[in-house]
mmCIF file as Biopython writes it, N, C-alpha, C and O atoms, coordinates in Angstrom:
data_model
#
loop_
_atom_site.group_PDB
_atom_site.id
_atom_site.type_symbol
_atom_site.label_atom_id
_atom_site.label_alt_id
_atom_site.label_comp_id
_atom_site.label_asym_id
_atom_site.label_entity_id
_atom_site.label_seq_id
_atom_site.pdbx_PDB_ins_code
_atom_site.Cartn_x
_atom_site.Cartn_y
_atom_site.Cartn_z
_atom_site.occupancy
_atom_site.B_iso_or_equiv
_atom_site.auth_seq_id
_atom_site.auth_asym_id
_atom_site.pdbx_PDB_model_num
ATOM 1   N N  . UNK A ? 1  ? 0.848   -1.177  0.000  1.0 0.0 1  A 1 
ATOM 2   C CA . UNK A ? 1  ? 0.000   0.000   0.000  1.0 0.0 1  A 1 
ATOM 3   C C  . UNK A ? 1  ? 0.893   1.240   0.000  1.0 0.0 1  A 1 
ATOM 4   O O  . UNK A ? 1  ? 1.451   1.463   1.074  1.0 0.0 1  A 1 
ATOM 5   N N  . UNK A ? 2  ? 1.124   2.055   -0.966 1.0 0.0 2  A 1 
ATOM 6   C CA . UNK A ? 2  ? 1.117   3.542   -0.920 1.0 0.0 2  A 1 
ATOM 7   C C  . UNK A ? 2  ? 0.659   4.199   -0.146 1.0 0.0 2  A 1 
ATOM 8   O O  . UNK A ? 2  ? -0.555  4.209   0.063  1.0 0.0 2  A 1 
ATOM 9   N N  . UNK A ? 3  ? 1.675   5.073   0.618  1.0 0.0 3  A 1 
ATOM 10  C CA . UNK A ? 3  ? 1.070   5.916   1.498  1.0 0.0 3  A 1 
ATOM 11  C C  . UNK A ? 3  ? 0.185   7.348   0.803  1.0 0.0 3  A 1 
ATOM 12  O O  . UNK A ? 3  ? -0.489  8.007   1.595  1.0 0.0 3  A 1 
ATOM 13  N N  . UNK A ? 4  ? 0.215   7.653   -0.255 1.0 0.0 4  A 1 
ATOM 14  C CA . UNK A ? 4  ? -0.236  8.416   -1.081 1.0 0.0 4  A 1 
ATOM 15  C C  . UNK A ? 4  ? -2.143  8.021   -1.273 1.0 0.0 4  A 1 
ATOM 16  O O  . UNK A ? 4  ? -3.071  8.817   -1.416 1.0 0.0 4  A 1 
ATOM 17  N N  . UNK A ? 5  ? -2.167  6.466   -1.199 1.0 0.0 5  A 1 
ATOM 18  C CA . UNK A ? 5  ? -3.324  5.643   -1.200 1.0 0.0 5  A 1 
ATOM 19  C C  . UNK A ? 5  ? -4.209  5.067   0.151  1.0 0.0 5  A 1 
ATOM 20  O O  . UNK A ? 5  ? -5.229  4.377   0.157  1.0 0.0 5  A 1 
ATOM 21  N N  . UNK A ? 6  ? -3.268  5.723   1.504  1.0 0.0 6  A 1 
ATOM 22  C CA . UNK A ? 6  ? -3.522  5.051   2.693  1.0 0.0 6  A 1 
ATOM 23  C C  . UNK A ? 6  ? -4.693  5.830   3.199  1.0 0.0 6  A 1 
ATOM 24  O O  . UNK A ? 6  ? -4.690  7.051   3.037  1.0 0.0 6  A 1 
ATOM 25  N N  . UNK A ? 7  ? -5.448  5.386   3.650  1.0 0.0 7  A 1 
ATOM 26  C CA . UNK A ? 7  ? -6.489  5.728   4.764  1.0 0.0 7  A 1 
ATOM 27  C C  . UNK A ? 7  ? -5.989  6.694   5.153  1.0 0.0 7  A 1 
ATOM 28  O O  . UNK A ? 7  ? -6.280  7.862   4.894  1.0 0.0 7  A 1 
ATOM 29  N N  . UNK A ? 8  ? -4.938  6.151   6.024  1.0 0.0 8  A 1 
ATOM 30  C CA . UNK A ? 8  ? -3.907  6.819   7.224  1.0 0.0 8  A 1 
ATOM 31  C C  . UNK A ? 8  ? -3.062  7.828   7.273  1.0 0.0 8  A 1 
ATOM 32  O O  . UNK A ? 8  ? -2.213  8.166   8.098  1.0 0.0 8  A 1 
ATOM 33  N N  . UNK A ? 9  ? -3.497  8.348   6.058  1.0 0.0 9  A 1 
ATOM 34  C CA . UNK A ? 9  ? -2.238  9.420   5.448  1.0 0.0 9  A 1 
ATOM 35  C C  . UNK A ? 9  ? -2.752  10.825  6.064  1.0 0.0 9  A 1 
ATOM 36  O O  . UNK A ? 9  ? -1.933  11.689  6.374  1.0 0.0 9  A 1 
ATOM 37  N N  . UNK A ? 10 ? -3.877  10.980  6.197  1.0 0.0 10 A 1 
ATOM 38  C CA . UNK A ? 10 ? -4.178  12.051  7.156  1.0 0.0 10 A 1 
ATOM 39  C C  . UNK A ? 10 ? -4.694  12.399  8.384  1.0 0.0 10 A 1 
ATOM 40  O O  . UNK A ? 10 ? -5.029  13.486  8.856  1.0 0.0 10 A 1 
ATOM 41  N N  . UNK A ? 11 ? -4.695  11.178  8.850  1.0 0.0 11 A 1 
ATOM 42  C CA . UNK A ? 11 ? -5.177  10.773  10.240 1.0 0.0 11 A 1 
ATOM 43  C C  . UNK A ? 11 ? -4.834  11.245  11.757 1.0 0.0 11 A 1 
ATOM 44  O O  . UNK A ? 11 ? -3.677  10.906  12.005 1.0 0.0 11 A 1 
ATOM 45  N N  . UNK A ? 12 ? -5.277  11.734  12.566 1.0 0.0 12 A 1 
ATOM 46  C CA . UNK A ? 12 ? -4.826  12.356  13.783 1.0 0.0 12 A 1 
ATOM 47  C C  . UNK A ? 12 ? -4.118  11.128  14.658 1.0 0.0 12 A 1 
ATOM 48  O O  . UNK A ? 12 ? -4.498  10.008  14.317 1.0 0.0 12 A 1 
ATOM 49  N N  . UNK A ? 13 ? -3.415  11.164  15.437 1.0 0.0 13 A 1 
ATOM 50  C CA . UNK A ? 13 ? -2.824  9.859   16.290 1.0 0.0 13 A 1 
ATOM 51  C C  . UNK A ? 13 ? -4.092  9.666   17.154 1.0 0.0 13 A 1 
ATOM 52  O O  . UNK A ? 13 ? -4.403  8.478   17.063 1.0 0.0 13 A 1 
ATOM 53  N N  . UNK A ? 14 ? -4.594  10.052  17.619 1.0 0.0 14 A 1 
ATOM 54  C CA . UNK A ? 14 ? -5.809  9.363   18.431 1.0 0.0 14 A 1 
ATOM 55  C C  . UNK A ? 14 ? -6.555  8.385   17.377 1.0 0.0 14 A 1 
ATOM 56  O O  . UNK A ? 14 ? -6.451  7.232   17.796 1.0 0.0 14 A 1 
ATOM 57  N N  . UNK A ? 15 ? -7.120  8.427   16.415 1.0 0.0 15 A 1 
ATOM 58  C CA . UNK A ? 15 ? -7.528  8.032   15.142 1.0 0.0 15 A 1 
ATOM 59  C C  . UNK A ? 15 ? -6.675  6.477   15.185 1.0 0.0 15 A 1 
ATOM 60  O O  . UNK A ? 15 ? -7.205  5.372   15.293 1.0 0.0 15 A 1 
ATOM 61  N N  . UNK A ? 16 ? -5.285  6.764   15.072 1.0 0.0 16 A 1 
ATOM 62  C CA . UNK A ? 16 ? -4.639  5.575   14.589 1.0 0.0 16 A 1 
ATOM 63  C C  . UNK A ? 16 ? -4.353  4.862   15.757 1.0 0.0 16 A 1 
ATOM 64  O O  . UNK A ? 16 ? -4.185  3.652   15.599 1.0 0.0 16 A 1 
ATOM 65  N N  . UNK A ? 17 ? -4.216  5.493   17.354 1.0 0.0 17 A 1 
ATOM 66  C CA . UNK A ? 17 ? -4.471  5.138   18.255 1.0 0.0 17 A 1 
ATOM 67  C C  . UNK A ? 17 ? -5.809  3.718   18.233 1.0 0.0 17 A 1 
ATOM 68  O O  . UNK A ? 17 ? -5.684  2.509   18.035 1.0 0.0 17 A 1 
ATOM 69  N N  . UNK A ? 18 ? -6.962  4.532   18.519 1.0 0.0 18 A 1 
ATOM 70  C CA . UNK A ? 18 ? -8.127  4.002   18.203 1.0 0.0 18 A 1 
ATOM 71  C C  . UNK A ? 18 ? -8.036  2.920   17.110 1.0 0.0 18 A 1 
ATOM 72  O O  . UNK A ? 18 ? -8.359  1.789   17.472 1.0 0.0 18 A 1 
ATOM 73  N N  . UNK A ? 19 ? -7.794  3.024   16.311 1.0 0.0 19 A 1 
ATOM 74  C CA . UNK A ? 19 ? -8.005  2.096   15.177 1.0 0.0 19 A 1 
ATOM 75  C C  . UNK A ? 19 ? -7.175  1.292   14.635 1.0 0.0 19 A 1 
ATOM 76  O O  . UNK A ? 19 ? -7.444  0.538   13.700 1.0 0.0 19 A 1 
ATOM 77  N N  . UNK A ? 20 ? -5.582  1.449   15.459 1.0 0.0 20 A 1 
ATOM 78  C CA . UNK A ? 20 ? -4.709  0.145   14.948 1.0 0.0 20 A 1 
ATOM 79  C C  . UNK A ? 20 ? -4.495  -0.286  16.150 1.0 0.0 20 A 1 
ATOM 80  O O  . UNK A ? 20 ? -4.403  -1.486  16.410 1.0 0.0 20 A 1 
ATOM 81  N N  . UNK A ? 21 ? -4.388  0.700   17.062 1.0 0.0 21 A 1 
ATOM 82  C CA . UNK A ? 21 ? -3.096  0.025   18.473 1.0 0.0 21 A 1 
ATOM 83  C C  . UNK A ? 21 ? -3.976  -0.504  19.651 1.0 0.0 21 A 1 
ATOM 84  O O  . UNK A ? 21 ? -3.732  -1.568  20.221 1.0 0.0 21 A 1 
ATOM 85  N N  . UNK A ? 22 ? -5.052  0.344   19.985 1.0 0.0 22 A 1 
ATOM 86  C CA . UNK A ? 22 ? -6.264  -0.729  20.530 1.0 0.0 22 A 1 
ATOM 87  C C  . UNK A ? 22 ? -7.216  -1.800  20.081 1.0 0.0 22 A 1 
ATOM 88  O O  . UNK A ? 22 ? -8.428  -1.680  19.902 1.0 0.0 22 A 1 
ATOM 89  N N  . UNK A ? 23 ? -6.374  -2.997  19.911 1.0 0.0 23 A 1 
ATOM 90  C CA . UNK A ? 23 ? -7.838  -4.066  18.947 1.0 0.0 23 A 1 
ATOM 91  C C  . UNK A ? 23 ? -7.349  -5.055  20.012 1.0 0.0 23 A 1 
ATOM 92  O O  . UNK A ? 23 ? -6.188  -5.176  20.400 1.0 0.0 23 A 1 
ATOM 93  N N  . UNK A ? 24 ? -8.398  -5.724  20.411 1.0 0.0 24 A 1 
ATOM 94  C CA . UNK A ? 24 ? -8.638  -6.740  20.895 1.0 0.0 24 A 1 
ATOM 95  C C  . UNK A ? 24 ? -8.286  -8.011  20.110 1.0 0.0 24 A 1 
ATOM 96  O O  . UNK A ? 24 ? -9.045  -8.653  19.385 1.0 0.0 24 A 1 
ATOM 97  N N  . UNK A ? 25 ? -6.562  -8.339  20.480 1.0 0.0 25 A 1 
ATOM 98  C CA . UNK A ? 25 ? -6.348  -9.176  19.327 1.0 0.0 25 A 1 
ATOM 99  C C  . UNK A ? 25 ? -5.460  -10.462 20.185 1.0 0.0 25 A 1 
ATOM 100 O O  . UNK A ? 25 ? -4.800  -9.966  21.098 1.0 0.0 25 A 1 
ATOM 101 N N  . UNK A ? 26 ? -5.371  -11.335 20.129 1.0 0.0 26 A 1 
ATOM 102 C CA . UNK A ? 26 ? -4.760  -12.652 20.534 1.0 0.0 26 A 1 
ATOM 103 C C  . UNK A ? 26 ? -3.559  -12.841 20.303 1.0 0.0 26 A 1 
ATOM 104 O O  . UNK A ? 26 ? -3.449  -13.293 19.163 1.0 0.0 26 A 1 
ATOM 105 N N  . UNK A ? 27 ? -2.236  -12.686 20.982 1.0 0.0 27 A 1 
ATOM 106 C CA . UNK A ? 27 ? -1.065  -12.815 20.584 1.0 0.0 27 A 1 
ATOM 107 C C  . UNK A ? 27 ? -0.012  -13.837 21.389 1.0 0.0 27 A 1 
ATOM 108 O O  . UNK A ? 27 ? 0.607   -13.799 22.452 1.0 0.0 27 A 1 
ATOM 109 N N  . UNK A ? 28 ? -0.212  -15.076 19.909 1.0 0.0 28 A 1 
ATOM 110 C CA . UNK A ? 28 ? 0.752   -16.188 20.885 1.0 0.0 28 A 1 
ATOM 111 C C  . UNK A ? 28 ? 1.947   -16.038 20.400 1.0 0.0 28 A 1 
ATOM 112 O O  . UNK A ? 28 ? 2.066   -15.780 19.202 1.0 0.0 28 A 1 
ATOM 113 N N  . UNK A ? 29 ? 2.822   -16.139 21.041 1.0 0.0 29 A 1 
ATOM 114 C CA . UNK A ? 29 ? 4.688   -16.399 20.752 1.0 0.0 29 A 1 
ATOM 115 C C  . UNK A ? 29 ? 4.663   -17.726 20.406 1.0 0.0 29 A 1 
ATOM 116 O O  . UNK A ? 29 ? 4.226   -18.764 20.902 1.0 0.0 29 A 1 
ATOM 117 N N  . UNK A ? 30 ? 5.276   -17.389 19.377 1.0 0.0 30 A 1 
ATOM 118 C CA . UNK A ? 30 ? 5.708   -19.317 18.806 1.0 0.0 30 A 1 
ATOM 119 C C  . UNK A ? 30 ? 7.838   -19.116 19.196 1.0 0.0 30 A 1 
ATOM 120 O O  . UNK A ? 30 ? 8.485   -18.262 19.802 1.0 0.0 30 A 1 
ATOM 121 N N  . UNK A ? 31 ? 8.102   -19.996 18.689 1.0 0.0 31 A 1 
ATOM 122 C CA . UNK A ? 31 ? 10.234  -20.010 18.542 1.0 0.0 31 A 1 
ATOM 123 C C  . UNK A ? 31 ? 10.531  -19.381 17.671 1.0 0.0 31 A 1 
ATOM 124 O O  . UNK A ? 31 ? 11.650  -18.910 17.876 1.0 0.0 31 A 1 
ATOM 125 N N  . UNK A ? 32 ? 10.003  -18.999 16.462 1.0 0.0 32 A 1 
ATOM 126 C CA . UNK A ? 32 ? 10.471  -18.015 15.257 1.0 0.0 32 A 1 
ATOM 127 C C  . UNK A ? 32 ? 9.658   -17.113 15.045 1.0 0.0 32 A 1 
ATOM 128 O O  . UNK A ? 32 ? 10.115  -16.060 14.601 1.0 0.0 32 A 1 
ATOM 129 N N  . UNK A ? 33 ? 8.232   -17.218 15.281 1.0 0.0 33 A 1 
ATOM 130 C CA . UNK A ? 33 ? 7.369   -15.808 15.087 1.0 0.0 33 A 1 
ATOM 131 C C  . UNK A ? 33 ? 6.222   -15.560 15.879 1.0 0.0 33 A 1 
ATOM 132 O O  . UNK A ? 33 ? 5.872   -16.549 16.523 1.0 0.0 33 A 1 
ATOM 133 N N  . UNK A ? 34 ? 5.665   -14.746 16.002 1.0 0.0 34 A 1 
ATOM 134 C CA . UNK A ? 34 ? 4.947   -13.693 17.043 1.0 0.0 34 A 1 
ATOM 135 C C  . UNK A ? 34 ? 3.745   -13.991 16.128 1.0 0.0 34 A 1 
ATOM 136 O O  . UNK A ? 34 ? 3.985   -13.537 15.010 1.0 0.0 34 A 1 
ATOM 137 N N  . UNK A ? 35 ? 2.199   -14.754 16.208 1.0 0.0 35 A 1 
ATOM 138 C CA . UNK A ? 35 ? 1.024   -14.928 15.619 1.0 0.0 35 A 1 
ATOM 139 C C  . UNK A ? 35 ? 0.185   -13.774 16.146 1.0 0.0 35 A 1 
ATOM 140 O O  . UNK A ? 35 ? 0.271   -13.653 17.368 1.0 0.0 35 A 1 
ATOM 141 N N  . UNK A ? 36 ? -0.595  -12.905 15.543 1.0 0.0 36 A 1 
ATOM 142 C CA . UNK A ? 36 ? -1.494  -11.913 16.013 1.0 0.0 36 A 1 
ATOM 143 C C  . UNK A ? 36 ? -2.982  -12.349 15.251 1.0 0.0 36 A 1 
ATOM 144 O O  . UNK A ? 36 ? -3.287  -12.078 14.090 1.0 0.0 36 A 1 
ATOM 145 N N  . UNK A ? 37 ? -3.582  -12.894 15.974 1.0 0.0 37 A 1 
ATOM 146 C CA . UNK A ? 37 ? -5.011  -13.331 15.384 1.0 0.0 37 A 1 
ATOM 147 C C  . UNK A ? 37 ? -6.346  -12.420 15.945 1.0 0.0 37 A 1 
ATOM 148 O O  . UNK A ? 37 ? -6.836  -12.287 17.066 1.0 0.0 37 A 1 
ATOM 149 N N  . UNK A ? 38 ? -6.685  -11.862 14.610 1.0 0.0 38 A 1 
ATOM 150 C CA . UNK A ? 38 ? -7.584  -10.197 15.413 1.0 0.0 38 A 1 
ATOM 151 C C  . UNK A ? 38 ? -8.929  -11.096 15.195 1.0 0.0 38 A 1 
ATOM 152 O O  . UNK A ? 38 ? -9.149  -12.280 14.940 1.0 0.0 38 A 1 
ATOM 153 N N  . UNK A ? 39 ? -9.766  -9.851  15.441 1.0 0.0 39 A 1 
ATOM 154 C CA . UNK A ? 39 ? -11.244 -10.150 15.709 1.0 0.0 39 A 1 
ATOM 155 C C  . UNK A ? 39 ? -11.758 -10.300 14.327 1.0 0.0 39 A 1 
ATOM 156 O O  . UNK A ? 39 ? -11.019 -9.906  13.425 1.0 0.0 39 A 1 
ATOM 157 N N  . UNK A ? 40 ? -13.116 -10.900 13.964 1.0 0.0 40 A 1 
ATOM 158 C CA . UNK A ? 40 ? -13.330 -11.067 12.483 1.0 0.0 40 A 1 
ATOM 159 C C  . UNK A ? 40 ? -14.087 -9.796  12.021 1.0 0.0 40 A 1 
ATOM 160 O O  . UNK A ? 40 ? -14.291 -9.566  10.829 1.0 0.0 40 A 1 
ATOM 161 N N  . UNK A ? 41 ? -14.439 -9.089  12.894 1.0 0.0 41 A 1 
ATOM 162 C CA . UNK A ? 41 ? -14.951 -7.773  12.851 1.0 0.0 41 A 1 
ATOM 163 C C  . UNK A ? 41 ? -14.128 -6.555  12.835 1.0 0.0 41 A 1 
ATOM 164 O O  . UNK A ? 41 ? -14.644 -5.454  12.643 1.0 0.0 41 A 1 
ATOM 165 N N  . UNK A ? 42 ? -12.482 -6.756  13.087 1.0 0.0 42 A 1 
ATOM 166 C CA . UNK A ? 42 ? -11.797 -6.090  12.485 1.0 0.0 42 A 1 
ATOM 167 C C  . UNK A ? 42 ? -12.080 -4.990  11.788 1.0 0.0 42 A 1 
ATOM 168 O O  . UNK A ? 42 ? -12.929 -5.880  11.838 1.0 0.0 42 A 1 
ATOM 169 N N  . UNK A ? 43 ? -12.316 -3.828  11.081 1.0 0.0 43 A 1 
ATOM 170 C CA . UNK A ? 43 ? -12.148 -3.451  9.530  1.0 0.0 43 A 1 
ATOM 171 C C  . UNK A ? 43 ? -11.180 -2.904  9.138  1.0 0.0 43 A 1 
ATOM 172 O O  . UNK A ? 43 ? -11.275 -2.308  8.065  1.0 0.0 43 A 1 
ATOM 173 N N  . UNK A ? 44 ? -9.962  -2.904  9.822  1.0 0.0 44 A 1 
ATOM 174 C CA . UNK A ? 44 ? -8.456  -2.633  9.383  1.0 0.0 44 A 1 
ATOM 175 C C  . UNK A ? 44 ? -8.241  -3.664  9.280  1.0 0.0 44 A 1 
ATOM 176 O O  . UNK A ? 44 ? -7.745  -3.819  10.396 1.0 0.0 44 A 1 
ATOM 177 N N  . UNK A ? 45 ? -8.172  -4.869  8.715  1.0 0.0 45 A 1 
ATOM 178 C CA . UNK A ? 45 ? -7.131  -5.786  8.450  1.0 0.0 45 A 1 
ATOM 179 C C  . UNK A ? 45 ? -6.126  -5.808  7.920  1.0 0.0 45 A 1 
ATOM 180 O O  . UNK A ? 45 ? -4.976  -5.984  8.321  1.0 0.0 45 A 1 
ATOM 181 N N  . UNK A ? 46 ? -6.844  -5.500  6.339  1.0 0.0 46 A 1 
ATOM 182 C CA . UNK A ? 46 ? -5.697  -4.888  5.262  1.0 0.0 46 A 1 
ATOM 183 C C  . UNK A ? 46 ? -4.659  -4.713  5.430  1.0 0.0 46 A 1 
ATOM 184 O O  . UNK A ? 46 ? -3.672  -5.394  5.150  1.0 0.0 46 A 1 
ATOM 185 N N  . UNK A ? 47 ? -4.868  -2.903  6.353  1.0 0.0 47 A 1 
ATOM 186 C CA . UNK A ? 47 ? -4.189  -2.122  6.646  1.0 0.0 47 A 1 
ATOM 187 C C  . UNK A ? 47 ? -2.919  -2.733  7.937  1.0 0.0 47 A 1 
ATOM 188 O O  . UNK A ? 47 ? -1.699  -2.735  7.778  1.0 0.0 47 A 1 
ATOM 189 N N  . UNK A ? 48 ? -3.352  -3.000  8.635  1.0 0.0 48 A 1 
ATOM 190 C CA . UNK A ? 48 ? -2.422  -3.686  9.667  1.0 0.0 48 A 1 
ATOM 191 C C  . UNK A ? 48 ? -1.605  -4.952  9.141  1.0 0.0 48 A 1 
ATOM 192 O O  . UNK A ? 48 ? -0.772  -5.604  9.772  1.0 0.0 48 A 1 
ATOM 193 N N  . UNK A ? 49 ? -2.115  -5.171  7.630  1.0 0.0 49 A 1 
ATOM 194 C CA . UNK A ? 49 ? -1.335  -6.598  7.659  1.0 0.0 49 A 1 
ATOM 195 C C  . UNK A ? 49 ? -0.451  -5.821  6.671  1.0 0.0 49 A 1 
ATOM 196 O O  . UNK A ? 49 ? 0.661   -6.346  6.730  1.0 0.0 49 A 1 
ATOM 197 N N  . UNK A ? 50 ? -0.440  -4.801  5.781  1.0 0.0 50 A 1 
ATOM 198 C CA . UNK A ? 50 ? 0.184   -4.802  5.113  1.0 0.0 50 A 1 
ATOM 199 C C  . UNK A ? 50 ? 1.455   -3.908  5.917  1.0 0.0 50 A 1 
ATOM 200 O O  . UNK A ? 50 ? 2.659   -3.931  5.665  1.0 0.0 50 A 1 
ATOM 201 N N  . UNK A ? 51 ? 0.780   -3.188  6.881  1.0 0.0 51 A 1 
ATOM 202 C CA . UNK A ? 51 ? 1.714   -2.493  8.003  1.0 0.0 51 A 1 
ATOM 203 C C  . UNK A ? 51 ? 3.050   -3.515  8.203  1.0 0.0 51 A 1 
ATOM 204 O O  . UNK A ? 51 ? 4.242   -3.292  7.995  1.0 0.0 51 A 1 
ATOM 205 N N  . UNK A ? 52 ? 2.400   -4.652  8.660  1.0 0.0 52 A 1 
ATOM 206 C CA . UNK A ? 52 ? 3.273   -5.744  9.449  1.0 0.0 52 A 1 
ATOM 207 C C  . UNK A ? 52 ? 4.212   -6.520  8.372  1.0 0.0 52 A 1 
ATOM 208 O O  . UNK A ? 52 ? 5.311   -7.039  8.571  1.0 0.0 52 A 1 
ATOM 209 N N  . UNK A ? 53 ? 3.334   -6.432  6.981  1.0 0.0 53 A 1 
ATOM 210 C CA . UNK A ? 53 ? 4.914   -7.016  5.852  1.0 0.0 53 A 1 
ATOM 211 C C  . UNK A ? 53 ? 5.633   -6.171  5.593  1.0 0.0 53 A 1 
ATOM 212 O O  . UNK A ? 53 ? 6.731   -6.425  5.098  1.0 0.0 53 A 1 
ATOM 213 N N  . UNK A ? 54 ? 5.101   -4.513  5.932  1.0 0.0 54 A 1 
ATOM 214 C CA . UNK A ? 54 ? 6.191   -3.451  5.206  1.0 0.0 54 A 1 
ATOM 215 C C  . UNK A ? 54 ? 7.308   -3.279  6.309  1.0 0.0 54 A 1 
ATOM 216 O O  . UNK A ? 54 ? 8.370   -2.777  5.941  1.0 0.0 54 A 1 
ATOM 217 N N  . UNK A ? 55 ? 7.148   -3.686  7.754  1.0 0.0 55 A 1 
ATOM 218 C CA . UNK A ? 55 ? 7.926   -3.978  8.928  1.0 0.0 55 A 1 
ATOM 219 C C  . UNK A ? 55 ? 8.640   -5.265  8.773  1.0 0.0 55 A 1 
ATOM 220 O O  . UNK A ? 55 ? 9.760   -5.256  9.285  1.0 0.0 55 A 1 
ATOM 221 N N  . UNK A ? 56 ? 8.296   -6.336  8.218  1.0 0.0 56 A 1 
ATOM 222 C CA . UNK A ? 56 ? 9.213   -7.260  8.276  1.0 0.0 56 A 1 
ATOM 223 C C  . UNK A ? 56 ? 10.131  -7.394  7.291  1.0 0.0 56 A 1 
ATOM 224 O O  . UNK A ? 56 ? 10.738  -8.431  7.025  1.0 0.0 56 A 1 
ATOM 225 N N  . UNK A ? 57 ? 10.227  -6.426  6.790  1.0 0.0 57 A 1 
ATOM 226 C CA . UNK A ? 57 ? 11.322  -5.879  5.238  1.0 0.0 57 A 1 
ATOM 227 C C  . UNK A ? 57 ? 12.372  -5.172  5.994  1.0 0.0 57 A 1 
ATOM 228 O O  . UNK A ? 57 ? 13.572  -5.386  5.820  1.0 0.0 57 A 1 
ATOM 229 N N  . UNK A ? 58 ? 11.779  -4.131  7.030  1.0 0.0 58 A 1 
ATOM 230 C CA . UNK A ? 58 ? 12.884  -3.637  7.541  1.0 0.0 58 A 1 
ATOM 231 C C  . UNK A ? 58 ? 14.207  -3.749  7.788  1.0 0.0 58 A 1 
ATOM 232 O O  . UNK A ? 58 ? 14.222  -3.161  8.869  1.0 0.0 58 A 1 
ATOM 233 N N  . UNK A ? 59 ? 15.201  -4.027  7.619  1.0 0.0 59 A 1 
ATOM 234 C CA . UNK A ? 59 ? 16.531  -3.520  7.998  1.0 0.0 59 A 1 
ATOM 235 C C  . UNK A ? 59 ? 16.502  -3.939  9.648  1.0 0.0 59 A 1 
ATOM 236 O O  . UNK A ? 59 ? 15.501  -3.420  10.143 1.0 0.0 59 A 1 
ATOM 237 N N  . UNK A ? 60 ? 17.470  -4.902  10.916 1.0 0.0 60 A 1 
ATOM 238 C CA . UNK A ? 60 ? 17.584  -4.603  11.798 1.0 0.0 60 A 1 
ATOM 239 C C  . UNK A ? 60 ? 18.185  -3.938  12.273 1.0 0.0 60 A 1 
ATOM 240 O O  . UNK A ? 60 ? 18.080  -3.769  13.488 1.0 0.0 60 A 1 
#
């Protein structure tokens, strides 16, 4: 996703607060990766998943 194309591109931090960083979501630790299994009522999915592949590209 383009940030040019994002929802999120003009969004206040309470906003993204609210709508990415508070979800009621299930997070088990496995030995190689961190599973985050959200609610099916979600309506950021998309957005948070594509968040989380453009983070695992990162550079450590």
């Amino acid at each position: 996703m383009r940030p040019k194309a994002s929802l999120w591109r003009e969004a206040q931090f309470d906003t993204l607060r609210l709508g990415l960083i508070k979800v009621a979501a299930r997070v088990t630790e496995m030995v190689t990766r961190i599973k985050v299994s959200l609610p099916t009522s979600f309506p950021y999915q998309e957005s948070l998943a594509g968040l989380a592949a453009r983070t695992v590209k990162l550079p450590p």
